[in-house]
Residue frames as a rotation matrix with the C-alpha (Angstrom) as fourth column:
UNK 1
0.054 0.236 -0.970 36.42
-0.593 0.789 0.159 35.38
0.803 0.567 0.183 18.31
UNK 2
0.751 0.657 0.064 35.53
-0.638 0.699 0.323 32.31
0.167 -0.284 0.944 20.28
UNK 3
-0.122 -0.905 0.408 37.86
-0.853 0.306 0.423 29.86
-0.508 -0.296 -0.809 22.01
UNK 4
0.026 -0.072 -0.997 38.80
-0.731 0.679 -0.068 26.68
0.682 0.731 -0.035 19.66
UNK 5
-0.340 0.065 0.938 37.67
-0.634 0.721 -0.280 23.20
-0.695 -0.690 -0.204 20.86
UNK 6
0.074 0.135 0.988 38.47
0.181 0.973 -0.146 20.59
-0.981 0.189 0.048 18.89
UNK 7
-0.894 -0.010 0.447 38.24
0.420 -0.361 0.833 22.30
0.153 0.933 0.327 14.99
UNK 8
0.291 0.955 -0.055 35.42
0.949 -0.281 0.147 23.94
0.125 -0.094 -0.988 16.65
UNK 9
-0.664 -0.360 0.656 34.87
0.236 -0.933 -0.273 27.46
0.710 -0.026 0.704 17.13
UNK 10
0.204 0.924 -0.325 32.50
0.966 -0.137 0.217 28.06
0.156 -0.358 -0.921 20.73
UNK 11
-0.511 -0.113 0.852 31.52
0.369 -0.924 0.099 31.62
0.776 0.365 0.514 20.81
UNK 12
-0.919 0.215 0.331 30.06
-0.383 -0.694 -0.610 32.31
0.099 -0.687 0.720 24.25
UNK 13
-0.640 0.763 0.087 26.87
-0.760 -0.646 0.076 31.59
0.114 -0.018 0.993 23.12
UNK 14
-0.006 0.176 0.984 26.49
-0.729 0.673 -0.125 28.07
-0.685 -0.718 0.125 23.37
UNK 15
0.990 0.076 0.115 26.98
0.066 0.475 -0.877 27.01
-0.121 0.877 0.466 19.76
UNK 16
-0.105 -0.993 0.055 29.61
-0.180 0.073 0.981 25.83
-0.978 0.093 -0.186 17.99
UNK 17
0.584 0.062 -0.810 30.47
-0.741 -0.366 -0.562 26.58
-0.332 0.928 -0.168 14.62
UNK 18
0.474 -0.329 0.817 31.53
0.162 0.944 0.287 23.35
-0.865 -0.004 0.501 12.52
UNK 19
0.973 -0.181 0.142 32.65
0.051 -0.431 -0.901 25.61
0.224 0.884 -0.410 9.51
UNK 20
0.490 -0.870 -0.052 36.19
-0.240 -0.192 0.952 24.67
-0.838 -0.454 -0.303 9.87
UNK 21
0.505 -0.353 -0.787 37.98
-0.852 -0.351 -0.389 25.24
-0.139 0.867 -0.478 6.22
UNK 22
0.036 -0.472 0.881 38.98
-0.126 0.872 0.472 21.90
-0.991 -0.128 -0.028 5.57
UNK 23
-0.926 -0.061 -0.373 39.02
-0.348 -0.248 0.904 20.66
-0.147 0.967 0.208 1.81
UNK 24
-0.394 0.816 -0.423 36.31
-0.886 -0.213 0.412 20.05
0.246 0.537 0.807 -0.15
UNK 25
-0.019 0.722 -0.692 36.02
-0.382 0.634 0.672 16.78
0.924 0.277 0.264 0.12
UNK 26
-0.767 0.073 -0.637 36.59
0.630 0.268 -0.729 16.25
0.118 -0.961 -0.252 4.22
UNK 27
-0.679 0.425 0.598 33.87
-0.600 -0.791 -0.119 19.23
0.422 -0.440 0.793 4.71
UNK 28
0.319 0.879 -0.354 30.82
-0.706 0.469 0.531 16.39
0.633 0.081 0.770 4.64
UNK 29
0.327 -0.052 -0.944 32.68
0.388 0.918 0.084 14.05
0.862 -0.394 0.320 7.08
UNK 30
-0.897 -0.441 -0.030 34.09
0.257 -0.464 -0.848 16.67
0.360 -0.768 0.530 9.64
UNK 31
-0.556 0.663 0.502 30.54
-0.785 -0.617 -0.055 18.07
0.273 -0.425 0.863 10.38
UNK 32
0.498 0.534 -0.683 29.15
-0.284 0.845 0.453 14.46
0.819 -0.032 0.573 10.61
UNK 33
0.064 -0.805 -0.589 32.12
0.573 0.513 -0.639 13.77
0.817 -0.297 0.494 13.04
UNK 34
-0.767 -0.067 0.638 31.60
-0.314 -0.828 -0.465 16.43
0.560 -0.557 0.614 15.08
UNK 35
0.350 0.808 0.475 27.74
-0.895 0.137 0.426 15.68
0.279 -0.574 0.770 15.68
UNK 36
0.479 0.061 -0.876 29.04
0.188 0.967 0.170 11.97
0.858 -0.246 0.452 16.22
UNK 37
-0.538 -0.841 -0.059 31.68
0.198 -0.058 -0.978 13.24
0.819 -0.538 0.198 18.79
UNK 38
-0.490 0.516 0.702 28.98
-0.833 -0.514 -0.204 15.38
0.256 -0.685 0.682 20.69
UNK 39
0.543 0.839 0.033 26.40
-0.619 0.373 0.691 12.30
0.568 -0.395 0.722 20.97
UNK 40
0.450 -0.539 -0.712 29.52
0.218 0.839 -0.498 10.14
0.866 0.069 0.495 22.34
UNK 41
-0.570 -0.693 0.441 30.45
-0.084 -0.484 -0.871 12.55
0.817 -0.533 0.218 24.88
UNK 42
-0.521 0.694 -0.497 27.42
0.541 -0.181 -0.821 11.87
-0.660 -0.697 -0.281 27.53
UNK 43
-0.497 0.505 0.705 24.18
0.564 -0.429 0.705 12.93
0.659 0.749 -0.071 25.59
UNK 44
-0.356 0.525 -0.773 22.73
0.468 -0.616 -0.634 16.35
-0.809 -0.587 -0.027 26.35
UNK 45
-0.037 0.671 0.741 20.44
0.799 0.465 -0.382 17.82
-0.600 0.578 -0.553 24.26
UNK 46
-0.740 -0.452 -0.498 21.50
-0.027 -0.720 0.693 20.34
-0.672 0.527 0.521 21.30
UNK 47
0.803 0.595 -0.023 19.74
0.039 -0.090 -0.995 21.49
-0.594 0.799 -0.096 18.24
UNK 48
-0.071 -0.560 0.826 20.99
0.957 0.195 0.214 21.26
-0.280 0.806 0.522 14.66
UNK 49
-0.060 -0.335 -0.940 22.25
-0.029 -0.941 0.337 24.33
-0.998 0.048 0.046 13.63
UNK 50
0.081 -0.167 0.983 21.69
0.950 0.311 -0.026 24.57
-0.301 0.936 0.184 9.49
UNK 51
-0.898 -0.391 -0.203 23.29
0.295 -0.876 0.381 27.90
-0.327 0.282 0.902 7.31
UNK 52
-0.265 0.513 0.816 19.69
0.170 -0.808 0.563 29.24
0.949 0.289 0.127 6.48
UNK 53
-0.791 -0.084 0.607 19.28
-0.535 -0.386 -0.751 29.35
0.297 -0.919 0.260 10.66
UNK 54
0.590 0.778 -0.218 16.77
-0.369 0.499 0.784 26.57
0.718 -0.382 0.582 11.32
UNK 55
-0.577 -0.257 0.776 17.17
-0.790 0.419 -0.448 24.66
-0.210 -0.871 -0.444 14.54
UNK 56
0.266 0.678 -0.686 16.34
-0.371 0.728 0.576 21.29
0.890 0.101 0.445 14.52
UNK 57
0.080 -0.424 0.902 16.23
-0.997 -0.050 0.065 19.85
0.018 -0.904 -0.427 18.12
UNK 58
0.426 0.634 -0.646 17.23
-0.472 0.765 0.439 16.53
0.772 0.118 0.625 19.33
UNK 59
0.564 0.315 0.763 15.97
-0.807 0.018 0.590 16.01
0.172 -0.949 0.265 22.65
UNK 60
0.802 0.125 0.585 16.89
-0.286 0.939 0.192 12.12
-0.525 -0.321 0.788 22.52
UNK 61
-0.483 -0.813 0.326 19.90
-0.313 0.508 0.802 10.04
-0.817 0.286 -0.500 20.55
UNK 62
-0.491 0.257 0.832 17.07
0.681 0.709 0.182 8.14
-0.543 0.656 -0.523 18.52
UNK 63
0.521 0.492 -0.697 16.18
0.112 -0.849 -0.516 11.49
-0.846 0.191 -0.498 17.20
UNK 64
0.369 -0.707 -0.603 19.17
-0.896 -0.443 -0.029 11.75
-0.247 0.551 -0.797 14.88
UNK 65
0.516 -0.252 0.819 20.72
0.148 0.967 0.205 9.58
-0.844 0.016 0.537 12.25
UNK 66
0.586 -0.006 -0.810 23.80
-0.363 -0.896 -0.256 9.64
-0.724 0.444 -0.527 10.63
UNK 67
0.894 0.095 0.437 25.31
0.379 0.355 -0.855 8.97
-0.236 0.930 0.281 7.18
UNK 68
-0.438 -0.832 0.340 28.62
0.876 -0.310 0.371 10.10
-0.203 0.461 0.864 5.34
UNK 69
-0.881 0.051 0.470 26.37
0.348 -0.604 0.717 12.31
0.320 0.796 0.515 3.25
UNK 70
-0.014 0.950 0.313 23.10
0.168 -0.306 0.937 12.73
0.986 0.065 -0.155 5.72
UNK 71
-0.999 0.042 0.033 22.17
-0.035 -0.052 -0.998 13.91
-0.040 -0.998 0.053 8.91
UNK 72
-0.440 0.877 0.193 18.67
0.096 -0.168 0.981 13.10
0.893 0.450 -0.010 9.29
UNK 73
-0.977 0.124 0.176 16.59
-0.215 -0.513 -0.831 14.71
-0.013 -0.849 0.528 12.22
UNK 74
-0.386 0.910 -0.149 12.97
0.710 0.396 0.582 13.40
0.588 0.119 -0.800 13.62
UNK 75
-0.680 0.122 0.723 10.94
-0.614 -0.635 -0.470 15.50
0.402 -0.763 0.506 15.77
UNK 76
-0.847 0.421 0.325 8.39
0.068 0.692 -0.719 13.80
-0.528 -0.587 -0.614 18.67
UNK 77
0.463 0.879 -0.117 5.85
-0.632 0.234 -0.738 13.26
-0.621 0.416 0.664 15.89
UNK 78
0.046 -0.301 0.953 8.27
0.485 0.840 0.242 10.68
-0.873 0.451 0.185 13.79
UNK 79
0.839 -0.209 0.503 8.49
0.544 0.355 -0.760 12.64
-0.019 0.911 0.411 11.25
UNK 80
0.440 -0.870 0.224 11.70
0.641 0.479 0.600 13.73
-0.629 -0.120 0.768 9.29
UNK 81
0.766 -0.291 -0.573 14.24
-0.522 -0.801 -0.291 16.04
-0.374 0.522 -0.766 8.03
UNK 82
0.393 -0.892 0.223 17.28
0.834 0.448 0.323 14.85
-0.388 0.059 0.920 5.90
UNK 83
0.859 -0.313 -0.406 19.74
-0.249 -0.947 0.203 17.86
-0.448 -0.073 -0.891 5.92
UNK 84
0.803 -0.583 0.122 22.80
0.324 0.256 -0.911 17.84
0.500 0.771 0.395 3.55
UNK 85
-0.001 -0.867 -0.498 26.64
0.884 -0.234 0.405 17.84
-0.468 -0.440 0.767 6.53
UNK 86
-0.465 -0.828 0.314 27.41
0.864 -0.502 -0.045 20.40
0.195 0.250 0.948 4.29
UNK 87
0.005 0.981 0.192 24.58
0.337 -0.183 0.924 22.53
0.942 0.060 -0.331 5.24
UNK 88
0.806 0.100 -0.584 24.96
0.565 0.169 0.808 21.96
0.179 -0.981 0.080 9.20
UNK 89
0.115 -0.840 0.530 26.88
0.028 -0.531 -0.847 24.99
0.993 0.112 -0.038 10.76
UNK 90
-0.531 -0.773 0.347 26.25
-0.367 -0.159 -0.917 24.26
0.764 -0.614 -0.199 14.16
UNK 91
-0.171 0.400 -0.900 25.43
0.774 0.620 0.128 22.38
0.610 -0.674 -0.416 17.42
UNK 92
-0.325 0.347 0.879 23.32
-0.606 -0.791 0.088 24.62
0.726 -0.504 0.468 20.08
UNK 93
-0.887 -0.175 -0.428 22.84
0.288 0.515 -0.808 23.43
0.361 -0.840 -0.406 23.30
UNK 94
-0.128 0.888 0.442 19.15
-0.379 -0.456 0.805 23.06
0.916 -0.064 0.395 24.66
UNK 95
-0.476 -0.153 0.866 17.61
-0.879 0.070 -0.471 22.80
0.012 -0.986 -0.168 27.63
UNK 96
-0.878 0.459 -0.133 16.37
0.478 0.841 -0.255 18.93
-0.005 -0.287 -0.958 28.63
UNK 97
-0.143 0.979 0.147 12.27
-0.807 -0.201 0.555 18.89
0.572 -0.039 0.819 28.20
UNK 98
-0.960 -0.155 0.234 10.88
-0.268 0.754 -0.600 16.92
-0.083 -0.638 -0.765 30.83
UNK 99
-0.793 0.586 -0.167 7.77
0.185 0.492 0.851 15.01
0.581 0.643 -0.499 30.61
UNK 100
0.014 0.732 0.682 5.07
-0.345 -0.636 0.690 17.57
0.939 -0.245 0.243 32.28
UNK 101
0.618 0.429 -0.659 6.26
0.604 0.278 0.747 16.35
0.504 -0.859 -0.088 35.93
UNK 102
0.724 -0.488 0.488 7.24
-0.614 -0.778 0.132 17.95
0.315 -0.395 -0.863 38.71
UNK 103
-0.512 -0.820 -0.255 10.10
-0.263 0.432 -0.863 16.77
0.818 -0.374 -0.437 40.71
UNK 104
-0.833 0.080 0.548 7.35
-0.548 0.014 -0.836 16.60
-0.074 -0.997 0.032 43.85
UNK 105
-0.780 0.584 -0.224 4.85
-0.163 0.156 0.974 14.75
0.604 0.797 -0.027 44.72
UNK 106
-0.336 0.687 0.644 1.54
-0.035 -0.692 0.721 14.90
0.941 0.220 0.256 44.93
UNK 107
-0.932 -0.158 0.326 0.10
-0.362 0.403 -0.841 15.00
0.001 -0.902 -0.433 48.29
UNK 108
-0.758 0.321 -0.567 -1.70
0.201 0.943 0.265 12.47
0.620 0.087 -0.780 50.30
């Protein structure tokens, strides 16, 4: 098993499991709390993690909005997922998508 960070569980693999046995009714505010912690910490860009194994990415902060009882995810067409905290087993770390430049430039 995975070293513990925070009521997290990170396994190596760059996710973190938010399934941390709490009662019933904290489950829906600990997994909200979590994704708030992560966007508070210096945003880098993670996918939602949800228990049938979609990934929902978000590249940006204004991607993601959250609720007690929602986490809702856009992708870069505006539209929207609303996913149910209790649902959300984990944050995955992606890689930054950069906007089709290079870092050089062009010559003169």
């Amino acid at each position: 098993m995975g070293r513990r960070v925070e009521g997290t569980v990170a396994d190596g693999s760059g996710r973190r499991s938010l399934d941390i046995g709490h009662q019933r009714g904290e489950d829906l505010t600990v997994n909200v709390e979590h994704i708030r912690a992560r966007l508070r910490e210096g945003f880098r860009p993670f996918a939602i993690v949800t228990s049938s194994g979609n990934k929902y990415p978000v590249p940006h902060p204004e991607f993601i909005f959250l609720t007690q009882r929602t986490v809702i995810v856009a992708d870069q067409r505006g539209y929207t997922v609303n996913l149910a905290p209790l649902h959300v087993v984990g944050i995955e770390d992606i890689r930054a998508r950069h906007n089709g430049r290079s870092g050089r430039r062009p010559k003169r």
